[in-house]
C-alpha positions as CSV (number, residue, x, y, z in Angstrom):
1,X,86.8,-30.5,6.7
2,X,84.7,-27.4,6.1
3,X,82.5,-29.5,4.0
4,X,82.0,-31.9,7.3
5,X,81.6,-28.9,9.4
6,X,78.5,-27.8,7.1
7,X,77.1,-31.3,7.2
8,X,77.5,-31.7,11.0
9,X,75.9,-28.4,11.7
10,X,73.1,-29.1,8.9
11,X,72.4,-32.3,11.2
12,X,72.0,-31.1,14.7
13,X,69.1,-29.1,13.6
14,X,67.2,-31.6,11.7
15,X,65.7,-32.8,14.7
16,X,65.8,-29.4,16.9
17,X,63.7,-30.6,19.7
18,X,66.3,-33.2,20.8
19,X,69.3,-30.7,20.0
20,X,67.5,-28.3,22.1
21,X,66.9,-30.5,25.1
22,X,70.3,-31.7,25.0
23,X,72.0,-28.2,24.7
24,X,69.6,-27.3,27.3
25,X,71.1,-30.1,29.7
26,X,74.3,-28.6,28.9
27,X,73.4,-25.0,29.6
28,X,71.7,-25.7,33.0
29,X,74.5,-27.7,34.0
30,X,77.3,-25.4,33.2
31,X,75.2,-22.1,34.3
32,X,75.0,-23.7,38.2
33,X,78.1,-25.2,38.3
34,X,79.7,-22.1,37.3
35,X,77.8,-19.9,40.0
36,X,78.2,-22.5,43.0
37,X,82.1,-22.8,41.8
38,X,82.2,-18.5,41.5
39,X,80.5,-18.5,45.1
40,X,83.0,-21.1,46.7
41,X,86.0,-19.6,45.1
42,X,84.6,-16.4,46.5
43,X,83.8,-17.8,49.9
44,X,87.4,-19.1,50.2
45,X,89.1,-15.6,49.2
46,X,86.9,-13.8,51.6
47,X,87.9,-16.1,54.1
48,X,91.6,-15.9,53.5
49,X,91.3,-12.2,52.9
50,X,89.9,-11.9,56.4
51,X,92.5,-13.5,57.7
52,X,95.5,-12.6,55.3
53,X,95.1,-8.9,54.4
54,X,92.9,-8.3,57.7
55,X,95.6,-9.0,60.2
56,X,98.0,-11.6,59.5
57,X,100.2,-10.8,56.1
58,X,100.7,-13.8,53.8
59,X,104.3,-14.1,55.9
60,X,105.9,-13.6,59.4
61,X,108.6,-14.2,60.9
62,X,109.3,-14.6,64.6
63,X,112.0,-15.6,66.8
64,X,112.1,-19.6,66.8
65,X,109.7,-20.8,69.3
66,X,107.1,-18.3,69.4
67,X,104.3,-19.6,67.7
68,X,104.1,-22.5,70.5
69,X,104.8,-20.0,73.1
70,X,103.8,-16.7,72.4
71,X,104.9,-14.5,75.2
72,X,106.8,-11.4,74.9
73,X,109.9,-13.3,76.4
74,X,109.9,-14.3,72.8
75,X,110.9,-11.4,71.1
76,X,113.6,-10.5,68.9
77,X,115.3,-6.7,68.5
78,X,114.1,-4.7,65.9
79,X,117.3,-4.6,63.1
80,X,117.2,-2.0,60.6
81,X,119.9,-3.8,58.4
82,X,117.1,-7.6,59.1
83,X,114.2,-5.5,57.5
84,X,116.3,-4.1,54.6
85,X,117.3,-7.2,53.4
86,X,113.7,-8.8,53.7
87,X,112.8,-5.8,51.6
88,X,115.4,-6.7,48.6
89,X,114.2,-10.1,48.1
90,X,112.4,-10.9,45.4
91,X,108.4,-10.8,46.0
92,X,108.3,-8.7,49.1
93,X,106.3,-5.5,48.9
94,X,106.5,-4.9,52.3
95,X,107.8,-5.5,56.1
96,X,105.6,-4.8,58.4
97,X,107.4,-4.6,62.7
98,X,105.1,-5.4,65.3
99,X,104.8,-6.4,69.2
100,X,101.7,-8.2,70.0
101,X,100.6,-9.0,73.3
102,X,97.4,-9.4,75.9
103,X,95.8,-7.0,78.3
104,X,93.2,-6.6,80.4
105,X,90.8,-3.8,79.5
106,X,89.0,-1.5,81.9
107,X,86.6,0.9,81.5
108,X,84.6,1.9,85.1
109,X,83.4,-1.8,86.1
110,X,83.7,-3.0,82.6
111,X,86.6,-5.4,81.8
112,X,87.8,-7.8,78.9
113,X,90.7,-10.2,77.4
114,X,92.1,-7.6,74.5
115,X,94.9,-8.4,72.0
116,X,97.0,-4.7,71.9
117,X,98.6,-5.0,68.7
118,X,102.2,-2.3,68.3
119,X,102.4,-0.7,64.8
120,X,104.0,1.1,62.6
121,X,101.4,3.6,61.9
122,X,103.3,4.3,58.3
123,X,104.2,0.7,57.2
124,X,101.2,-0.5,58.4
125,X,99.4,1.4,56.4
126,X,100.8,-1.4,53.4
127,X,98.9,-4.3,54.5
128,X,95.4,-4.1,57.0
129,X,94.9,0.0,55.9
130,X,93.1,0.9,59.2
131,X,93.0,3.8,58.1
132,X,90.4,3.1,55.6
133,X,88.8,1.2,58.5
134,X,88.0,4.3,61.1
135,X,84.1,5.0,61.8
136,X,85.0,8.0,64.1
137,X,87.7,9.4,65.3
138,X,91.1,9.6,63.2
139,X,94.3,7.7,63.0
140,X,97.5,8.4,64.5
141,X,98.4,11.6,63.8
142,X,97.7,14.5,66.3
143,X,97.7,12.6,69.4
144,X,101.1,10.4,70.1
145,X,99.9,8.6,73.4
146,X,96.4,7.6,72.0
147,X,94.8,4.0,70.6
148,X,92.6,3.0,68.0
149,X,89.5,0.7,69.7
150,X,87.8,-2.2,67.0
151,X,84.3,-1.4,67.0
152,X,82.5,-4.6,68.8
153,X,85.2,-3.8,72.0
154,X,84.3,0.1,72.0
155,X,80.9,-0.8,72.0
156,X,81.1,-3.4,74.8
157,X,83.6,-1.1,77.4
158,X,81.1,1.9,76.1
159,X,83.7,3.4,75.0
160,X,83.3,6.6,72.6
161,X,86.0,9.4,70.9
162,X,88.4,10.6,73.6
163,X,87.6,8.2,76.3
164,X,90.4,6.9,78.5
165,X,91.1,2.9,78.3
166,X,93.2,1.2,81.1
167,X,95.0,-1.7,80.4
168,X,97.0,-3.8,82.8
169,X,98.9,-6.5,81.7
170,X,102.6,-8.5,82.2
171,X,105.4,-6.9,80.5
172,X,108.8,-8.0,79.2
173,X,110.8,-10.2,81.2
174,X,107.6,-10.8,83.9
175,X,107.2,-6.9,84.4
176,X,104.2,-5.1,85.6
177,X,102.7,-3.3,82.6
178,X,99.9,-0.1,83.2
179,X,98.9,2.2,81.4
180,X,95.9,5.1,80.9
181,X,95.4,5.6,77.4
182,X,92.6,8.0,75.1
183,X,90.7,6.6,72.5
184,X,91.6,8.7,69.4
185,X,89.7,6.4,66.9
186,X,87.1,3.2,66.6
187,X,88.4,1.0,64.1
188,X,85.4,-1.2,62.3
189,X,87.3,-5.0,61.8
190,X,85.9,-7.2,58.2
191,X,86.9,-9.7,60.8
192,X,84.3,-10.2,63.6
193,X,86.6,-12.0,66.3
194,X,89.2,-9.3,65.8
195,X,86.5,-6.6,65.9
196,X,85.6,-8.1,69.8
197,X,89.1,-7.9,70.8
198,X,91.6,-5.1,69.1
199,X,93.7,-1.8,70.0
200,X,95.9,-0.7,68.0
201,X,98.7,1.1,69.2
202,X,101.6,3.1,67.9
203,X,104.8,0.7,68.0
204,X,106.7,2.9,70.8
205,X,104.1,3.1,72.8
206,X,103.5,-0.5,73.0
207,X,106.8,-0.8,73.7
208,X,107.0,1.6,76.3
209,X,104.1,0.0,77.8
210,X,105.5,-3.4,78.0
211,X,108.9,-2.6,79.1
212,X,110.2,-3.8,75.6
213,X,112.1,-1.4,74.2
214,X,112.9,-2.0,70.5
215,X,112.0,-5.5,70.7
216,X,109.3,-6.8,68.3
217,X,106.9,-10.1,68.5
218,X,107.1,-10.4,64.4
219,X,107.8,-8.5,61.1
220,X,104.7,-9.3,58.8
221,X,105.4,-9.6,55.3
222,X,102.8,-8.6,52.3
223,X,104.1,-9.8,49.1
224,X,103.2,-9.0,45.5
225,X,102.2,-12.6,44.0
226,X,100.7,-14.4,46.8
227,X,101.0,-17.5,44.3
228,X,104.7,-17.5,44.8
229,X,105.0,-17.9,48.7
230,X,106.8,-21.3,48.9
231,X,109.6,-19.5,46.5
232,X,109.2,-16.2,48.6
233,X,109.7,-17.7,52.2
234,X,112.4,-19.4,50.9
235,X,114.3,-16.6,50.0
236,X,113.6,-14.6,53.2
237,X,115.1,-17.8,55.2
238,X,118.3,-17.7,53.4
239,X,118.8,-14.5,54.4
240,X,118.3,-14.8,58.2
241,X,120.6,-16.9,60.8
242,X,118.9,-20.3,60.7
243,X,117.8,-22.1,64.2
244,X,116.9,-18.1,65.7
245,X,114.3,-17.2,63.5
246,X,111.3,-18.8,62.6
247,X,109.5,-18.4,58.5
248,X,105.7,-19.0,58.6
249,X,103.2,-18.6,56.0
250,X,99.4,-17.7,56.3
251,X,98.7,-21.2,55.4
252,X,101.2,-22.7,58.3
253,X,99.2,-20.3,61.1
254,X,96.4,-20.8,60.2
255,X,96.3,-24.9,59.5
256,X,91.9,-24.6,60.5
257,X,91.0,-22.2,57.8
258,X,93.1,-24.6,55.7
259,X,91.3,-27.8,56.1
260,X,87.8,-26.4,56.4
261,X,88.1,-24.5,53.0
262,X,90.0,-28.4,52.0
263,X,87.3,-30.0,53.0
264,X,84.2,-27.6,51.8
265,X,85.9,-27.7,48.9
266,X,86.2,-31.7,48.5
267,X,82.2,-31.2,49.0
268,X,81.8,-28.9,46.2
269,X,83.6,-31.3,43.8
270,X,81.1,-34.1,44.9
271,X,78.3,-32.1,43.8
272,X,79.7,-31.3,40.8
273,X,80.2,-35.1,40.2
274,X,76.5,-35.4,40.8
275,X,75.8,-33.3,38.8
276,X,77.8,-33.9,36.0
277,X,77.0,-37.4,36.5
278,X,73.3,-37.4,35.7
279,X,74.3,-34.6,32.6
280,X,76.3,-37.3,31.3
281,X,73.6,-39.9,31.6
282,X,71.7,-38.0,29.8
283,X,73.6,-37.0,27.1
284,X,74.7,-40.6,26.6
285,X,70.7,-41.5,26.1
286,X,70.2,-38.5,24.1
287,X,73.0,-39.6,21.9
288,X,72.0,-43.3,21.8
289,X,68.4,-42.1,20.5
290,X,69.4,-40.4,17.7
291,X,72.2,-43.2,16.8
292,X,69.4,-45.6,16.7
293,X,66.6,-43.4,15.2
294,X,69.4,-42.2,12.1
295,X,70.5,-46.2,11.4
296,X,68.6,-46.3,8.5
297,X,69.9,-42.9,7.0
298,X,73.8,-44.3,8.4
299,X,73.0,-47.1,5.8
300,X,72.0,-45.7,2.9
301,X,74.7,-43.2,3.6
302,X,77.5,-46.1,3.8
303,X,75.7,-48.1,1.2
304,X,76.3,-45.3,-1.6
305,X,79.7,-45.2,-0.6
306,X,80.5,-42.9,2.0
307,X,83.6,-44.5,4.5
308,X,82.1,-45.3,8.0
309,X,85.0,-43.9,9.3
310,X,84.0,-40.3,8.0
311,X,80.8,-40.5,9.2
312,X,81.8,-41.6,12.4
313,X,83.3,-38.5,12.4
314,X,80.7,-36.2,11.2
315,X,79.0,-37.6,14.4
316,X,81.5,-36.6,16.6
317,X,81.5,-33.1,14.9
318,X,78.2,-32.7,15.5
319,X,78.0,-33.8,19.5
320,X,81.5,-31.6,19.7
321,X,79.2,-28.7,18.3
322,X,76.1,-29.6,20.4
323,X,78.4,-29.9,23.7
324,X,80.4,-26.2,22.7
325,X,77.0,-24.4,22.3
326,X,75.5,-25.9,25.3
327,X,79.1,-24.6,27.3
328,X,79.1,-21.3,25.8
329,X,75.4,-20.1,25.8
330,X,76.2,-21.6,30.0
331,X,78.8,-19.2,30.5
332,X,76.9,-16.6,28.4
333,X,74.4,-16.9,30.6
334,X,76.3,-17.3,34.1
335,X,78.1,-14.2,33.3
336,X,75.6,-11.3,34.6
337,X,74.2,-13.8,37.4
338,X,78.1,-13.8,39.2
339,X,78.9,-10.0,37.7
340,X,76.0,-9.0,40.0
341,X,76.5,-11.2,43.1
342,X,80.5,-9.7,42.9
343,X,79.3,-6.5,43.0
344,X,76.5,-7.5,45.7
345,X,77.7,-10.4,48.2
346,X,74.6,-12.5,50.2
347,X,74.5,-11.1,53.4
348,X,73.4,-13.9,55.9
349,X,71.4,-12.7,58.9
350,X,70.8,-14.9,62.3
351,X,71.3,-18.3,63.1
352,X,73.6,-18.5,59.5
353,X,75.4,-15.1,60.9
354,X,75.9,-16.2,64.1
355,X,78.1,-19.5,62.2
356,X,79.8,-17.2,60.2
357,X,81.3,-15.1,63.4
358,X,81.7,-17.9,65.1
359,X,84.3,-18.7,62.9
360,X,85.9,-15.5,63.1
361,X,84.2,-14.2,59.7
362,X,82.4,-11.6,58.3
363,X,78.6,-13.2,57.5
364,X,78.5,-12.6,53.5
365,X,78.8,-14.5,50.4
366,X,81.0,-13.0,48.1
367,X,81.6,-14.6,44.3
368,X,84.6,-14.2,42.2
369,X,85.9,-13.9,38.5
370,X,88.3,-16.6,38.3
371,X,89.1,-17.5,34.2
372,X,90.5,-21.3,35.4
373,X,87.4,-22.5,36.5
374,X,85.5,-21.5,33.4
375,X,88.0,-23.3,30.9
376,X,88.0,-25.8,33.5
377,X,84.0,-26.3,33.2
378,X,84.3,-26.1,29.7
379,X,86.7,-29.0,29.4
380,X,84.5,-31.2,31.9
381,X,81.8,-30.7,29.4
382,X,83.7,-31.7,26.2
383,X,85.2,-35.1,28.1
384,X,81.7,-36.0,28.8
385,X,80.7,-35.5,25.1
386,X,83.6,-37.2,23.9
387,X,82.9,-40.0,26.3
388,X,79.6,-39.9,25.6
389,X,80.3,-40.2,22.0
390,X,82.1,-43.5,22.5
391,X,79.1,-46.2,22.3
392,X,77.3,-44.3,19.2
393,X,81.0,-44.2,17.2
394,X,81.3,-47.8,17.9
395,X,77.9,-48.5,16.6
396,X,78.6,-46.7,13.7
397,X,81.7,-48.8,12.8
398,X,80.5,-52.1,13.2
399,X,77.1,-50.9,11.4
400,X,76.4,-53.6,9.2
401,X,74.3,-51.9,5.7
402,X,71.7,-54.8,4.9
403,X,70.3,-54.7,8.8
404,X,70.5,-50.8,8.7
405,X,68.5,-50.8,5.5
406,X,66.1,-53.1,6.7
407,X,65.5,-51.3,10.1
């Protein structure tokens, strides 16, 4: 074998214009296919970032029936003894209590639709970090009675550090809810539809303010291995009272993000058809060529006795080594290109910005290391080649010496 691996290698190069265009074919095709694929796979974490480690949690759970109807009639108590047991299953990293409701906003004549979300200020601090997410101001800590204001609202009510926010809204059980509250801290959102319409509140409050007093709307649930989840919510179901609680993943509430990523995503593989398509094409000609243009060598080669089944497989050494320097000198080269655009996202400004927020996401382009897409570029490349390699092998073993000799 080490003797056909010298031979095969000897070959490629004989003729290095063609090996070059053909490794070149290679290279092109598996440098832009790797960035597009880095750039989607990128797009689609950002997206499920925004929404997963952003607000949601990869897992809630509510009382059964809130999701359709999510008023605060729909809460459940807030069990100590629930939350530890959620916490001993396998997976969980943390449980997260709130109470989430609407308001109406008021600032002098200035008034808007808010969503006042109830935390934990501790636990929360496991999951969305807003924390890290304070432009001025600081989180809860020296005043008891105040709220955190995203930074899109604060700027629309004019609203700056120490403020006073009104909110009026219905409370537990069809109760009036009021209440005058200072602005300790602006919160800047990643996600621009929450950024329009979020206070944060600590959870007592909240539930002072709504009349609902240790009653929560969910307990959000961050996990370690968000691959796991179907195994995960499984768990955390066999430990609650089934028909009163309902189990819902990131994927379940949010069914829109799902099938627009799906679908994007079914587009991507098109192109990639495309353009491994017309790669493949020409690979096949390339190959064809130099079957044709090597038929006499083939039979002198078979007429002093070498087996045509060895040299059909010198040939498919040499395409195999053709195909794995194209791939590799591809990723070689894709390598610094998605390093840098990790590091450095696209930014989309206007019109493109404008359909990014109006989707409820931040308007950049992030890409992402992912290792499955590169092996899985890599084998697309070798199939082709060894499909490729089909019609020229065939050629080989049905070559007949006297009409190779005389060609």
């Amino acid at each position: 074998m080490k003797e056909y691996l010298k031979l095969a290698w000897r070959n490629i190069w004989r003729n290095k214009r063609r090996t070059l265009i053909t490794i070149a074919s290679v290279f092109f095709a598996m440098f832009l296919s790797l960035i597009m694929r880095s750039m989607q796979v990128g797009s689609y974490g950002h997206m499920a970032d925004g929404i997963v480690e952003a607000f949601t949690g990869f897992i809630q759970v509510h009382k059964e029936g809130f999701w359709d109807d999510q008023t605060l009639d729909n809460t459940f108590a807030n069990q100590a003894d629930m939350v530890r047991e959620i916490e001993s299953a396998d997976n969980v990293k943390a449980v997260i209590p709130r109470l989430e409701s609407f308001a109406l906003a008021s600032t002098g004549e200035l008034t808007k639709g808010i969503l006042v979300v109830g935390i934990d200020p501790v636990k929360e601090l496991d999951l969305t970090h807003p924390d890290k997410k304070i432009k001025e101001g600081k989180y809860f800590d020296e005043e008891p009675y105040g709220v955190l204001v995203s930074g899109r609202l604060a700027a629309f009510l004019n609203l700056n550090l120490k403020d006073t926010l009104t909110l009026l809204s219905t409370g537990y059980h069809g109760a009036s809810a009021a209440g005058i509250y200072p602005v300790t801290g602006i919160v800047e959102m990643p996600n621009p539809e929450l950024d329009r319409r979020l206070v944060f509140m600590p959870l007592p409050i909240a539930q002072d303010f709504y009349g609902a007093e240790n009653m929560l709307t969910s307990l959000v649930i961050n996990v370690y291995d968000s691959d796991d989840l179907k195994n995960t919510k499984k768990d955390i179901q066999g430990l609650l009272e089934n028909g009163v609680y309902e189990i819902m993943d990131w994927k379940e509430m949010n069914p829109e993000l799902v099938q627009q990523i799906q679908s994007d995503q079914a587009g991507g593989y098109i192109m990639l058809g495309v353009l491994y398509l017309i790669v493949g094409f020409g690979v096949l000609g390339t190959l064809i060529m130099m079957t044709t243009e090597r038929r006499r060598e083939f039979g002198v080669m078979v007429a002093v006795g070498m087996q045509k089944k060895k040299l059909g497989l010198i040939l498919l050494i040499e395409m195999l080594m053709m195909g794995l320097v194209g791939a590799a000198s591809g990723i070689i080269g894709s390598l610094p290109v998605i390093a840098y655009f990790v590091q450095n996202p696209i930014r989309f400004t206007g019109e493109y910005a404008e359909i990014f927020e109006s989707y409820g996401f931040e308007p950049i382009m992030p890409a992402r290391f992912e290792g499955y897409y590169f092996a899985g570029q890599t084998a697309i490349v070798l199939i082709i080649f060894m499909l490729a390699i089909i019609p020229p092998i065939y050629s080989v073993l049905r070559l007949k010496e006297i009409k190779a000799l005389r060609s």
